[in-house]
C-alpha positions in Angstrom: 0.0 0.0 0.0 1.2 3.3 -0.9 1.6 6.0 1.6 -0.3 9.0 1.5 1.5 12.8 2.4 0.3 15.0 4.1 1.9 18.5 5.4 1.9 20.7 8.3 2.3 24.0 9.7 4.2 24.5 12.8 4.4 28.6 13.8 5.7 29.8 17.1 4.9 33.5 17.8 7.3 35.8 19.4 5.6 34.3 22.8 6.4 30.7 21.9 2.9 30.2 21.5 1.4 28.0 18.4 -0.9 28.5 16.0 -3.5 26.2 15.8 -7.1 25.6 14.1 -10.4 24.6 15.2 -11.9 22.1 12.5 -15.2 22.1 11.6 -17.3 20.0 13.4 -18.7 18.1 9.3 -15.3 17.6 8.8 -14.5 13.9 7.1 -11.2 13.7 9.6 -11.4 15.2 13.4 -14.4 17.3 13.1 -14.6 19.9 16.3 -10.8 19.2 17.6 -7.9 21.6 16.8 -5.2 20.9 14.5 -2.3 22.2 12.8 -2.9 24.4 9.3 -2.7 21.2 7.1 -3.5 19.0 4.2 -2.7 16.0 1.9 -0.2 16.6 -1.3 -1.1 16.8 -4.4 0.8 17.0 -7.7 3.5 19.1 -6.0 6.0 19.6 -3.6 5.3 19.5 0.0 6.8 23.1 0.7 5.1 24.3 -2.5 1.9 22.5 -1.3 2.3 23.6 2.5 3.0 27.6 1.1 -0.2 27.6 -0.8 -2.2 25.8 2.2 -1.3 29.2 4.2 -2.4 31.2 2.0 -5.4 29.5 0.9 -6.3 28.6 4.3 -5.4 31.7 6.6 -4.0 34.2 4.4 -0.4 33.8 5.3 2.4 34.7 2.9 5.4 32.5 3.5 8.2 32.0 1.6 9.9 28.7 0.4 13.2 29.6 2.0 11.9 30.3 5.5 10.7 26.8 6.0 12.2 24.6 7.7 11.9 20.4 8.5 11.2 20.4 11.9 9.2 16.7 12.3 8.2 13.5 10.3 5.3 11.1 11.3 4.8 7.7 9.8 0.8 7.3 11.1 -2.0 4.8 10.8 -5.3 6.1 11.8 -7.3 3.2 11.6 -6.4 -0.5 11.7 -6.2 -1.3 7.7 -5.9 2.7 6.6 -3.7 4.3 4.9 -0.4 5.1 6.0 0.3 8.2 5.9 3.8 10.0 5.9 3.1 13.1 8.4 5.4 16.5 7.2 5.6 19.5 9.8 7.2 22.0 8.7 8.4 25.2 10.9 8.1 29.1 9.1 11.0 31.2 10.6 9.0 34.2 9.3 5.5 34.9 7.5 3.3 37.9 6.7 -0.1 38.8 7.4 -2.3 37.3 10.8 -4.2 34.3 10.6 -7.7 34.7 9.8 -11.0 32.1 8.9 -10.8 31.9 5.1 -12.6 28.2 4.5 -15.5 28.3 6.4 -16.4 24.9 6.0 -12.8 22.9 7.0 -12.0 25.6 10.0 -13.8 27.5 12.4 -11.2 29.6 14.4 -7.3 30.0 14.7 -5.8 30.5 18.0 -2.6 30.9 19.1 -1.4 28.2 22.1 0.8 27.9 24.9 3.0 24.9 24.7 1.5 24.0 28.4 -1.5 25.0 28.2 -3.1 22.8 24.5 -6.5 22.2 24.5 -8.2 19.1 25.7 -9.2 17.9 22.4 -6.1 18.1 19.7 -5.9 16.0 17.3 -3.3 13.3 19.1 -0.6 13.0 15.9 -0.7 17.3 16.2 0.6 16.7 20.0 3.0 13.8 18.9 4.6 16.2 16.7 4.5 19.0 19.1 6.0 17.3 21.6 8.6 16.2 19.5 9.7 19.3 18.3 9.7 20.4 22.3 12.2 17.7 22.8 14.2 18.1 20.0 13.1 14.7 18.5 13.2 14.4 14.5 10.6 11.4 14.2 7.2 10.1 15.8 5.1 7.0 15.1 1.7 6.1 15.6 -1.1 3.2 15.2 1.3 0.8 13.8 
């Protein structure tokens, strides 16, 4: 079975807070829980894909050559599913401020203390974040 890739959006604010989304609650994957700006590649690159996510998504410019690798996740979701190869990247810089610009996938973007996440995160978004806290490279889940 092929694996599927997805990317992700990891942005610390001058406060070390992180930026996270509140998916809507008809979404197909993790309706009402928050998440990191993300989605599933396409015909293109994963920075290329993640850089047009931000913008499409939240209305923030960032360049290619501000992006960084910061974690991978090899995850299965559901016993039989579809792996799925799990990119976060980290922006060193970005213009604009995040704001609601698909209705229908999210509902709010909030910025987050590292010790203070909410409740209901979508557990793969605190995998990552918690490996990026301890300076690991690589996470796995559900296999």
């Amino acid at each position: 079975m092929l694996n599927g890739v997805g990317v992700h959006l990891h942005l610390e604010d001058d406060e070390g807070r992180v930026l996270l989304g509140l998916r809507h609650p008809d979404s197909a994957y993790a309706g009402n829980t928050w998440h990191y700006l993300a989605d599933r590649c396409e015909q293109e690159p994963a920075v290329a894909c993640l850089v047009r996510e931000a913008r499409e998504e939240a209305g923030l410019v960032i360049e290619p050559a501000d992006v960084d690798l910061a974690h991978v996740m090899h995850v299965v979701d559901t016993p039989g599913g579809q792996p799925l190869l799990q990119l976060v990247f980290r922006a060193r810089r970005w213009r604009g401020e995040p704001k609601v610009l698909e209705t229908d996938k999210c509902l709010a973007w909030q910025w987050w203390p590292l010790h203070e996440l909410p409740e209901r995160l979508v557990p793969y978004t605190r995998t990552a974040l918690a490996g990026i806290a301890e300076g690991r490279v690589y996470s796995q889940l559900g296999w």
